[in-house]
ROPAKE-277409 format. One record per residue (C-alpha): residue in one letter; x, y negated, z negated. Coordinates in nm, 4 decimals. Layout:
# ROPAKE-277409
residuo, x, y, z
a, X, Y, Z $
...
***
This chain:
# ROPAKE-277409
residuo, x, y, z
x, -0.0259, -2.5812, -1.0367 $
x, 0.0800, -2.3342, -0.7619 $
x, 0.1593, -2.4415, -0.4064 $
x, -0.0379, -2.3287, -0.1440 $
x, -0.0853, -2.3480, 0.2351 $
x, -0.4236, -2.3989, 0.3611 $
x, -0.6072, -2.1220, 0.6120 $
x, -0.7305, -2.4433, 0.8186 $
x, -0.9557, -2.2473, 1.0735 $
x, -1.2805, -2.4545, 1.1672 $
x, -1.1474, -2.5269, 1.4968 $
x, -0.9678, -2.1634, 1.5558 $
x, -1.2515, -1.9409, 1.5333 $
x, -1.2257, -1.7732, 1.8724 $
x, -1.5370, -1.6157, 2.0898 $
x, -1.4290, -1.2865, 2.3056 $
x, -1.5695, -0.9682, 2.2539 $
x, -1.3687, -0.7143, 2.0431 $
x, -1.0803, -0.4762, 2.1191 $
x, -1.1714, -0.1224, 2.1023 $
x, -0.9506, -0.0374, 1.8401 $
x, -1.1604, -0.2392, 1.6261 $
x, -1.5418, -0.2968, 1.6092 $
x, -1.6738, -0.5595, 1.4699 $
x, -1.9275, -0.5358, 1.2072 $
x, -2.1743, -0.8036, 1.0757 $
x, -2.0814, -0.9146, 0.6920 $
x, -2.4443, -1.0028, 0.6329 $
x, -2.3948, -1.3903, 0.5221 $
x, -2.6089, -1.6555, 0.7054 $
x, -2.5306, -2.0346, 0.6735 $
x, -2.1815, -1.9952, 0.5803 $
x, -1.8393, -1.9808, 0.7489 $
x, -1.6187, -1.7926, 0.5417 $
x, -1.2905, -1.5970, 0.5321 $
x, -1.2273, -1.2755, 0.4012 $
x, -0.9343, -1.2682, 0.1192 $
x, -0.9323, -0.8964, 0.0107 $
x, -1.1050, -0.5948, 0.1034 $
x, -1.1300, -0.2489, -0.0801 $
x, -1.2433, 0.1040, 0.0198 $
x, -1.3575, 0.3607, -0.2096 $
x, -1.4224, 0.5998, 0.0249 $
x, -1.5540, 0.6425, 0.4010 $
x, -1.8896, 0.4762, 0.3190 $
x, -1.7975, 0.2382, 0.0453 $
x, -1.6289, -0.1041, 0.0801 $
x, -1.6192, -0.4208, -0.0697 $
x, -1.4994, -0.7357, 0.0749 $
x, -1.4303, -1.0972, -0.1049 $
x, -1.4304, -1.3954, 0.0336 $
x, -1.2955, -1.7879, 0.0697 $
x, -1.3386, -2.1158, 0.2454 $
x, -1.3484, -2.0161, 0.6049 $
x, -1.3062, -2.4020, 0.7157 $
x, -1.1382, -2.6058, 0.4639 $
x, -0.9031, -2.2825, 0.3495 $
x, -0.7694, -2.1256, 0.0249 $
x, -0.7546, -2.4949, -0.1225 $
x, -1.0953, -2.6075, -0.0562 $
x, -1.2937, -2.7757, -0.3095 $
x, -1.5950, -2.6263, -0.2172 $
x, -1.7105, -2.3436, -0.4354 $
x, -1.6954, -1.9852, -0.2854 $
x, -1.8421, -1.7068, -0.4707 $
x, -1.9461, -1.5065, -0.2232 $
x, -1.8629, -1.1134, -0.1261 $
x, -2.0639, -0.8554, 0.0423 $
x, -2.0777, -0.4782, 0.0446 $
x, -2.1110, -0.1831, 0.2489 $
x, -2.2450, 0.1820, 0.1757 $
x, -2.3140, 0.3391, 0.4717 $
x, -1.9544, 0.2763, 0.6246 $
x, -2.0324, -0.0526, 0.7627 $
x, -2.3303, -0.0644, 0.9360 $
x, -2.4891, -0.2495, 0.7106 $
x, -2.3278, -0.5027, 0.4868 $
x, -2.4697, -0.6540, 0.1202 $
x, -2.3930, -0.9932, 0.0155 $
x, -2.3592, -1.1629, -0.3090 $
x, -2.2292, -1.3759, -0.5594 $
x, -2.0096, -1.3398, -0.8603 $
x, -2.1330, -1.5078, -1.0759 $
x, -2.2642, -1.8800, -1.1036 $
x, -1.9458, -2.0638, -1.2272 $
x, -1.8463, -2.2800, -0.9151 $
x, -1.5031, -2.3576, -1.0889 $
x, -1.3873, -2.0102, -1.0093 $
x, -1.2173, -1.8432, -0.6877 $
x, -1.1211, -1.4789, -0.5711 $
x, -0.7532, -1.3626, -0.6848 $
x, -0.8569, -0.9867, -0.5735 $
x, -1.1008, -0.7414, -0.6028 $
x, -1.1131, -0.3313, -0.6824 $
x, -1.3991, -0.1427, -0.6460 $
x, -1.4236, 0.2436, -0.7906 $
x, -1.7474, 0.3044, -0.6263 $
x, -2.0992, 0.1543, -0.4653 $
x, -2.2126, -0.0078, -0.7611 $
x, -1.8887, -0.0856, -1.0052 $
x, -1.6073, -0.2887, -0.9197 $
x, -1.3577, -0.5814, -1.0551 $
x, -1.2742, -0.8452, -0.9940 $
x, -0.9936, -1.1591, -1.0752 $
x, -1.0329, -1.5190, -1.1101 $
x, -0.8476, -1.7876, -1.0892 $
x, -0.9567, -2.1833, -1.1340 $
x, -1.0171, -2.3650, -0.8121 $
x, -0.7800, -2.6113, -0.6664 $
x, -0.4925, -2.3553, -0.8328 $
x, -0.5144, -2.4735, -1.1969 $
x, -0.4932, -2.2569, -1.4792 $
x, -0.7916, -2.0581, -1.6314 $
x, -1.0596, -1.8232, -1.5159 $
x, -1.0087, -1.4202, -1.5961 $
x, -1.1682, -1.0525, -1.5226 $
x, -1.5322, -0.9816, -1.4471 $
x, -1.7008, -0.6535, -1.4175 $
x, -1.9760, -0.5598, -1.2459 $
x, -2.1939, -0.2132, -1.2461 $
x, -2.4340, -0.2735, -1.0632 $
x, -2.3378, -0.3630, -0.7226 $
x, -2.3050, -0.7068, -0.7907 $
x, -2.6220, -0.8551, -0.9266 $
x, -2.4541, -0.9142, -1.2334 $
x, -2.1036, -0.9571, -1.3812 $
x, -1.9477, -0.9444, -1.6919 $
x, -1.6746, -1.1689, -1.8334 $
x, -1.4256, -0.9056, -2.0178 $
x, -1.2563, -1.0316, -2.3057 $
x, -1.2413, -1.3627, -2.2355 $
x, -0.9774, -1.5477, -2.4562 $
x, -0.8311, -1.1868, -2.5167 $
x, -0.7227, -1.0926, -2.1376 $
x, -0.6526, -1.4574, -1.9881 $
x, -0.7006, -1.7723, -2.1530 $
x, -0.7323, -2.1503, -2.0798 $
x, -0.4065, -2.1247, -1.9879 $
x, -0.3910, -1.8167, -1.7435 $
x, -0.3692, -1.8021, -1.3921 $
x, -0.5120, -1.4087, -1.3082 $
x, -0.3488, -1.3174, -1.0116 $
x, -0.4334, -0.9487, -0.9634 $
x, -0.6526, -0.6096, -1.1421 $
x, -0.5980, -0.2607, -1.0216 $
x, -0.7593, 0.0807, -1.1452 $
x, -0.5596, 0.4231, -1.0922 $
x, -0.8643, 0.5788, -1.1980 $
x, -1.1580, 0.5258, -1.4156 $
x, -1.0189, 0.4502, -1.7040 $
x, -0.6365, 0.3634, -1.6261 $
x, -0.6523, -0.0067, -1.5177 $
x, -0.3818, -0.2641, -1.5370 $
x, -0.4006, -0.6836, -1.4525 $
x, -0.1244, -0.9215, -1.4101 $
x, -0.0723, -1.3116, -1.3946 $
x, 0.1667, -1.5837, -1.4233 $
x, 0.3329, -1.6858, -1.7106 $
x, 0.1358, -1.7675, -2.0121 $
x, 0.3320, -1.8280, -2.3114 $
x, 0.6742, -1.8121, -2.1967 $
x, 0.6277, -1.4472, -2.0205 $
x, 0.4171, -1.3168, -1.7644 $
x, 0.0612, -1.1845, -1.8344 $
x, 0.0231, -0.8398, -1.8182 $
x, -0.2377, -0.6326, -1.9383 $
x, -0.3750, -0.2253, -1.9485 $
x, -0.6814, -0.0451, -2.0293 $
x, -0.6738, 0.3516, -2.0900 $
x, -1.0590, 0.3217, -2.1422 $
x, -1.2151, 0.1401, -1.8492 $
x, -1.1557, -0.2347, -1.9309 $
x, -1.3411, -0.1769, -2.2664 $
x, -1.0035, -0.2851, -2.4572 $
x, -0.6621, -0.4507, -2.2932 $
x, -0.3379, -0.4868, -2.4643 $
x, -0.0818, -0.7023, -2.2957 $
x, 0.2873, -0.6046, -2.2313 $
x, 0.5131, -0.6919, -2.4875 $
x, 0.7536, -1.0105, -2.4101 $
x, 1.0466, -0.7830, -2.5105 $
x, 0.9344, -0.5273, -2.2134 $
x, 0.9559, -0.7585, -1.9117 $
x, 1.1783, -0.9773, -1.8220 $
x, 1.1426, -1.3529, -1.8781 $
x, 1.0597, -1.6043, -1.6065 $
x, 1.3008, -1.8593, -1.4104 $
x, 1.2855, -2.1528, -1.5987 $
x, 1.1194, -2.4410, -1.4219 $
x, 0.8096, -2.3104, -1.3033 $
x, 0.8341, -1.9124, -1.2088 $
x, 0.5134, -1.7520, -1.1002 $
x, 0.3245, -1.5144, -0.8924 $
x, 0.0847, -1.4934, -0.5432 $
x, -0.2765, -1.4015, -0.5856 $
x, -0.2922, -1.0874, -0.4929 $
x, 0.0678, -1.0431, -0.4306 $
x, 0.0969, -0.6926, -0.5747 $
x, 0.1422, -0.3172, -0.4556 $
x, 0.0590, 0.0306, -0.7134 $
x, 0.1467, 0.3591, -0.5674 $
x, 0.0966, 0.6101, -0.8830 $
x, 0.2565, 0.4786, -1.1669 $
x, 0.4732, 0.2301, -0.9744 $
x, 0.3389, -0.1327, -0.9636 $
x, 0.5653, -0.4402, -0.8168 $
x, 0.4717, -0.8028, -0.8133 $
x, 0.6188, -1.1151, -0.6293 $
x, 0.7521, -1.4693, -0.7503 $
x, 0.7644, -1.7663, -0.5942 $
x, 1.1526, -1.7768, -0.6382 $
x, 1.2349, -1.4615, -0.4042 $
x, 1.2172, -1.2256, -0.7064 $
x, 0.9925, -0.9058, -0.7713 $
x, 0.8762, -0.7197, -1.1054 $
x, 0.8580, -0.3622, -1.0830 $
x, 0.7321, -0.1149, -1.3386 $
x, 0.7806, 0.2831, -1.3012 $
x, 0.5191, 0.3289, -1.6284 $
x, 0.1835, 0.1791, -1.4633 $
x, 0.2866, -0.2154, -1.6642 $
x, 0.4136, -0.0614, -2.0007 $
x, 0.7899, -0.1886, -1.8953 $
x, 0.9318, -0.4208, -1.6182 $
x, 1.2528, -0.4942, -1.4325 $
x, 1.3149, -0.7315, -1.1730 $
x, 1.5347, -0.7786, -0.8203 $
x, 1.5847, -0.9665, -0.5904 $
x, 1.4188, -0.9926, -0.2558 $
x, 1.5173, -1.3275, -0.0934 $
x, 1.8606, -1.5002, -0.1970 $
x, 1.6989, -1.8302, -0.0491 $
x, 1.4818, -1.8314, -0.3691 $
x, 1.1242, -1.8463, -0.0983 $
x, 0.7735, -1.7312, -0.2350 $
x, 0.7036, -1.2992, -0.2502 $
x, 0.3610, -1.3247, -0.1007 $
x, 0.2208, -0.9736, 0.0558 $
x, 0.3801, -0.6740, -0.0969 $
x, 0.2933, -0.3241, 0.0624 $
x, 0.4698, 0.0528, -0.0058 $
x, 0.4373, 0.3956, 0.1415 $
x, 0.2997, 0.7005, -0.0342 $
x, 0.6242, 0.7779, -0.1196 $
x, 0.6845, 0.4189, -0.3307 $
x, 1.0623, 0.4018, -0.1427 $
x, 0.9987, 0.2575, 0.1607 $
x, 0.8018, -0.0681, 0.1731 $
x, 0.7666, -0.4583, 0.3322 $
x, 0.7206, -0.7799, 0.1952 $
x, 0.6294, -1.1244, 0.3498 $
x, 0.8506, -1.4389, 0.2276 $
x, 0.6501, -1.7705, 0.3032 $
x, 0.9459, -2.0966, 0.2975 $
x, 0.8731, -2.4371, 0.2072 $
x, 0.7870, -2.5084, 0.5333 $
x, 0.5572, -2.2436, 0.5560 $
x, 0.7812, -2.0228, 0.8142 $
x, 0.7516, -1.6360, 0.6954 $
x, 1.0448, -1.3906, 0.7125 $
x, 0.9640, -1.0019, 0.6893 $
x, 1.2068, -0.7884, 0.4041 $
x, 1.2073, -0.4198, 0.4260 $
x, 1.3546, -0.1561, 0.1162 $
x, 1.3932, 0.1567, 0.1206 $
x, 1.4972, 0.2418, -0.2116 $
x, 1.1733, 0.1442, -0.3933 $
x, 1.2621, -0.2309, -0.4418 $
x, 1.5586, -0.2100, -0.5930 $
x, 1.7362, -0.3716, -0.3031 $
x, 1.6083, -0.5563, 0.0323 $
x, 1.6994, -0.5997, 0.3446 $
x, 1.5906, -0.9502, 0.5885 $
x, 1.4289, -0.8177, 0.9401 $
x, 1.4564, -0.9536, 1.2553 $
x, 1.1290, -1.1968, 1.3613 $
x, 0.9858, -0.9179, 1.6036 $
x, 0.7329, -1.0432, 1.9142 $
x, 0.4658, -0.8399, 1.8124 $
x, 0.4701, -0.8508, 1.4109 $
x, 0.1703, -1.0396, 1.2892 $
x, 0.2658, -1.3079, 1.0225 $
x, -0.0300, -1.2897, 0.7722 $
x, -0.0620, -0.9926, 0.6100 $
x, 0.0803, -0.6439, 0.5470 $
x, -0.0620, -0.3195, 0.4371 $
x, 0.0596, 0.0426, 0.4520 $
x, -0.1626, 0.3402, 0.5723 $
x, -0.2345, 0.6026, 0.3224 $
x, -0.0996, 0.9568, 0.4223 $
x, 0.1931, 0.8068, 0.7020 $
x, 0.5076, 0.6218, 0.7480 $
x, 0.2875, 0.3471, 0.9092 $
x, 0.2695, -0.0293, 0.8023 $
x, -0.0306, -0.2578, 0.9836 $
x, 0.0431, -0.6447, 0.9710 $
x, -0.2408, -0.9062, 1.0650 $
x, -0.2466, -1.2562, 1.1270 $
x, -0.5009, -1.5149, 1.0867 $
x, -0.2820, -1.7740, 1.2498 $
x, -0.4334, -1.8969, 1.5853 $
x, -0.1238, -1.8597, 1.8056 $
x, -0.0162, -1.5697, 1.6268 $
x, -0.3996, -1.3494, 1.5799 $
x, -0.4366, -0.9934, 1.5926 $
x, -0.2912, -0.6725, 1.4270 $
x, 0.0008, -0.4783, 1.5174 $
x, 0.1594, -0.1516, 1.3475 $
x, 0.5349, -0.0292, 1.2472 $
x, 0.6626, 0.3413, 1.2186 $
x, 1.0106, 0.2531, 1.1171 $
x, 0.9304, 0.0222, 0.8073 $
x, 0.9049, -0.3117, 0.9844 $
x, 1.2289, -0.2723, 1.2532 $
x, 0.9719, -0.2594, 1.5429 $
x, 0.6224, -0.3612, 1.5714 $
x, 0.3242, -0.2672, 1.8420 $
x, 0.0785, -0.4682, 1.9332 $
x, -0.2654, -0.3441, 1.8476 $
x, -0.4432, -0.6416, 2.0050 $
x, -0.3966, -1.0228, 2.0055 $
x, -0.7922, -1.1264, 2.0415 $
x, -0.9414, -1.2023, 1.6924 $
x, -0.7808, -1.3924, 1.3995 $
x, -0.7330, -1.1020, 1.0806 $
x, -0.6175, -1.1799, 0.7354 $
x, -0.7276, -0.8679, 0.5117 $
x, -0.6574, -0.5600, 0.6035 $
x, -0.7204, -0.2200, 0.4090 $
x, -0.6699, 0.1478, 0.5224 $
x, -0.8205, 0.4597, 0.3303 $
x, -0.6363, 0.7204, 0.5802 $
x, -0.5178, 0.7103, 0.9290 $
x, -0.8758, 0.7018, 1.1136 $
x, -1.0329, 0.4797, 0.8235 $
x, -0.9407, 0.0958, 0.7565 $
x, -1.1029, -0.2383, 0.7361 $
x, -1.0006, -0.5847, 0.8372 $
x, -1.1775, -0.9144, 0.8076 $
x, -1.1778, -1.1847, 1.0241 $
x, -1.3916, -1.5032, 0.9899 $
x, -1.7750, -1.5212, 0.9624 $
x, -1.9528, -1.8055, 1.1453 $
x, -2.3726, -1.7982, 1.2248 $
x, -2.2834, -2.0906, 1.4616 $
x, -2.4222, -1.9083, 1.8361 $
x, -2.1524, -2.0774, 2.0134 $
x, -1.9089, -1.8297, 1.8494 $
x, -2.0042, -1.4802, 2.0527 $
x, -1.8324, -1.2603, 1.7709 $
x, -1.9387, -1.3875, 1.4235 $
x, -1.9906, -1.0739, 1.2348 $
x, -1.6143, -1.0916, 1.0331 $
x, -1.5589, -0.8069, 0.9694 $
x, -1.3904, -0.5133, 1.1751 $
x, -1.3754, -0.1375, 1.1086 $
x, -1.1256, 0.0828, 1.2665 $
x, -1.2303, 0.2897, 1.5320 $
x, -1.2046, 0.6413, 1.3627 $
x, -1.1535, 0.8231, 1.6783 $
x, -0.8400, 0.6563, 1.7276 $
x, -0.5706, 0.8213, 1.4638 $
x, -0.3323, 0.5228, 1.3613 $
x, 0.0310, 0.6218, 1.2432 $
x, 0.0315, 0.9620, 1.4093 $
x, 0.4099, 1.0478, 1.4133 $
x, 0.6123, 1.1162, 1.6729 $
x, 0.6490, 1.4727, 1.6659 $
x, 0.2924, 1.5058, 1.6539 $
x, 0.2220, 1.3525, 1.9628 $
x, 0.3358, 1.6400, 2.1684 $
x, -0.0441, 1.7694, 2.1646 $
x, -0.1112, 1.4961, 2.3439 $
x, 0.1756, 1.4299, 2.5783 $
x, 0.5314, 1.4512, 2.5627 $
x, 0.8384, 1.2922, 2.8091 $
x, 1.1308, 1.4977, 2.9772 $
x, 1.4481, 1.4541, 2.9962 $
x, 1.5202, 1.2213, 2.7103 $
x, 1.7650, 1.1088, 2.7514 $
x, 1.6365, 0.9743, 3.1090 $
x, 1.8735, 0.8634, 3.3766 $
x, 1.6402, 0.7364, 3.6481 $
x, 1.3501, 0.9754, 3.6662 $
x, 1.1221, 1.0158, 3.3613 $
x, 0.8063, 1.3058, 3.3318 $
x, 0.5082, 1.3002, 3.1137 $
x, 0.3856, 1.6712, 3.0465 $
x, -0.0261, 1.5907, 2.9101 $
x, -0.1575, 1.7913, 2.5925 $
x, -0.5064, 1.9384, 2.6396 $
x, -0.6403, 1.7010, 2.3767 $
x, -0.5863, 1.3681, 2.5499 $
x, -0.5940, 1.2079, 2.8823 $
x, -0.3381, 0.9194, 2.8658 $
x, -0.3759, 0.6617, 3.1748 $
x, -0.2317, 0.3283, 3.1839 $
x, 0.1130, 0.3132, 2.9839 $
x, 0.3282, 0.0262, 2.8642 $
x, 0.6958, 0.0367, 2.8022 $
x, 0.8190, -0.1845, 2.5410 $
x, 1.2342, -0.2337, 2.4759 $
x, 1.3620, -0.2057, 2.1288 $
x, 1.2457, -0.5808, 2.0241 $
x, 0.9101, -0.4953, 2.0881 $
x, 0.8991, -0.6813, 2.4886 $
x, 0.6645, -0.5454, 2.6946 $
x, 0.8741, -0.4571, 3.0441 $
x, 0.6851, -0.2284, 3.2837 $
x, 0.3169, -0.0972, 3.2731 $
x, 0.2020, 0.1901, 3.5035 $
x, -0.1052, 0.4050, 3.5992 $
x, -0.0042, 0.7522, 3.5293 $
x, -0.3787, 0.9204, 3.5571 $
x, -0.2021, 1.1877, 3.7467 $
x, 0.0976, 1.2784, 3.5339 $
x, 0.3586, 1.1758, 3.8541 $
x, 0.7541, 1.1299, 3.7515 $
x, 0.7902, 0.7513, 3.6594 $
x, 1.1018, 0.5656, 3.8439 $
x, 1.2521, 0.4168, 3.5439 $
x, 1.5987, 0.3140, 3.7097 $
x, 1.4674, -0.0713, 3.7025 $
x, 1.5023, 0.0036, 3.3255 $
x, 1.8444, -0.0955, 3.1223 $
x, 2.0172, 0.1128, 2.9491 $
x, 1.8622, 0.1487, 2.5464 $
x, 1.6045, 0.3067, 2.3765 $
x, 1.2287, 0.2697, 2.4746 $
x, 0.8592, 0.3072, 2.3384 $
x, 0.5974, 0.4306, 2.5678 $
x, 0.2620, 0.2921, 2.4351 $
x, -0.1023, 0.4380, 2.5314 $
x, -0.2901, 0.1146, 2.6783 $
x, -0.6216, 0.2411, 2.5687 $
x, -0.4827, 0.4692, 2.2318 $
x, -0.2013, 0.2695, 2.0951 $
x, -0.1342, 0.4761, 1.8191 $
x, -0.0632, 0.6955, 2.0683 $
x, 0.3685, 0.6724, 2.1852 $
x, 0.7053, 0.8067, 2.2232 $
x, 1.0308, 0.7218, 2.2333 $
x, 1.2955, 0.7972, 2.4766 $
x, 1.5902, 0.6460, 2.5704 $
x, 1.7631, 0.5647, 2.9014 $
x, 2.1325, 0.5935, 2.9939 $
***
């Protein structure tokens, strides 16, 4: 049986109305609190969303079939059920369009079992594939992923000696599992994976153990190697990569539940422990399609919100700290998803639990492409520091955060004036739009 930490959140859920980077949407349910595990986007109108226990956690007994929908980009949301086997729980979803998606399963209370179901019709019913064939009695599905329509691969723990994975080259019609002599065998004395604890860009796909190691394949699951991540042996949880599968983060949850951010830059091959920034968000982490930016959310209490990193998890800026997150999903840089908790109880003002990225805001714009929008002079700064403004923005209140990520002097600078930055010590600094924080730049100050 795997470990787990429970998502106790029954006395968390928080009322306040939401940031505008985010708007909260309604996830249809009524009667039920529940979390969202996973989200996925097929496109700017399509997304699925799968869910848990939103009181009792990832370990609750009580069964949790639920999911909901969206095609209309969120303004309305479908729910439903997989299925009507209360044994089973979400390991992950992917969904290729409005009506066709897939999903994993694992056994509740983390025992060993369940598989991969298929629906094509949006959800009103679902198809066990293979069963016995792809997962068995004694699986423990973890993940499924589809490059395309046909191209699909799904992984889980060890089952047999080795670790379970399968492909399909014809839509999940027929799997064939890896070979034992084509990935490496497991640490003796219990080795496995995370639900969901997996990352594909192209034909790369990585994995994470519970003993600080990850699996990566360059051939979409055909063979595997594996590296180290943590020396201290902790559990690989959230795995996320760039477009460019070299630079990437990973989350490493300890026995006693403290999590420590690793950063590569070489594809996985070797990582690198990063300093516990202020504003990084503890729970999850997901790259944005089409940028160098990584978003992390939290659904712990004292630690809500969503923040973002351009310089693969050294620095982090606070998007907001007002609603607990745990999945988050982005399509593109004005496109993403994140869900909260849903709760019909009216004390709870924001109950919908579900958030949508406000697409007018562009998140992971770089740096040299801010310019349109305003640029700083001189940098290096002494003790005088000018904002030029673009013609396609109209930045107002600014915050200046110091290379850890502390917030240390916020203006009004409607007018454009020079800033008096000799109160400032010497380093390098982020200047962060209040109202468009994907909006910054960096200078530094002598």
């Amino acid at each position: 049986m795997k470990k787990f930490t429970l998502f106790i959140t029954a006395l968390c859920l928080y009322a306040s109305n939401s940031h505008a980077q985010w708007v909260v949407q309604d996830a249809g349910f009524t009667g039920n609190t529940l979390g969202f595990y996973e989200i996925s986007i097929v496109d700017e109108n399509v997304v699925w969303a799968v869910c848990y226990d939103g009181v009792n956690g990832l370990g609750s007994s009580t069964p949790v079939l639920d999911f909901t929908r969206t095609t209309d980009g969120g303004a309305t949301w479908i729910p439903g059920t997989m299925g009507t086997d209360n044994t089973l729980a979400f390991s992950t979803i992917f969904a290729l369009s409005d009506t066709e998606a897939w999903v994993a399963m694992h056994k509740q209370n983390f025992t060993t079992g369940g598989g991969l179901f298929h629906t094509t019709d949006g959800g009103l019913t679902w198809e066990h594939s293979n069963p016995g064939v792809v997962f068995d009695n004694g699986s423990f599905p973890n993940f499924v992923y589809f490059k395309d329509q046909l191209n699909g691969i799904a992984g889980g723990d060890a089952n047999g000696g080795y670790f379970e994975i399968y492909t399909t080259t014809d839509g999940g019609i027929n799997w064939t599992r890896t070979p034992q002599a084509n990935i490496p065998d497991p640490i003796s004395g219990g080795q496995y994976g995370w639900f969901n604890g997996y990352s594909v860009i192209g034909d790369n796909v990585w994995f994470g153990t519970n003993l600080g190691q990850m699996y990566k394949s360059t051939d979409f699951g055909l063979t595997w190697s594996i590296y180290t991540v943590d020396p201290g042996m902790n559990t690989v949880y959230e795995i996320a990569f760039n477009d460019n599968g070299l630079h990437g983060l990973t989350n490493i949850r300890t026995s006693n539940n403290t999590v420590i951010l690793f950063s590569t830059v070489d594809g996985g091959s070797t990582w690198t422990q990063m300093p516990s920034h202020p504003q990084w968000k503890r729970s999850r982490v997901t790259s944005v399609p089409g940028t160098s930016t990584f978003v992390s959310t939290s659904v712990i209490f004292s630690n809500r919100g969503s923040s973002y990193s351009t310089d693969n998890g050294a620095t982090w800026i606070e998007i907001e700290s007002v609603h607990q997150k745990a999945a988050c999903k982005f399509l593109n840089s004005t496109t993403g998803w994140a869900g909260g908790f849903f709760n019909d109880n009216p004390q709870f003002v924001i109950s919908g639990g579900l958030y949508k990225w406000d697409n007018s805001i562009l998140l992971g714009i770089e740096e040299n492409a801010t310019a349109r929008f305003y640029s700083v002079y001189p940098n290096p700064a002494a003790d005088i520091l000018n904002i030029s403004y673009g013609v396609q923005a109209s930045v107002d209140d600014l915050r200046f955060y110091n290379s850890v990520g502390s917030l240390v002097k916020e203006i009004n600078n409607s007018n454009g004036q020079a800033i008096d930055i000799s109160d400032l010590s010497s380093g390098i600094y982020i200047i962060q739009s209040k109202n468009h924080p994907a909006i910054y730049q960096k200078f530094i100050k002598l």
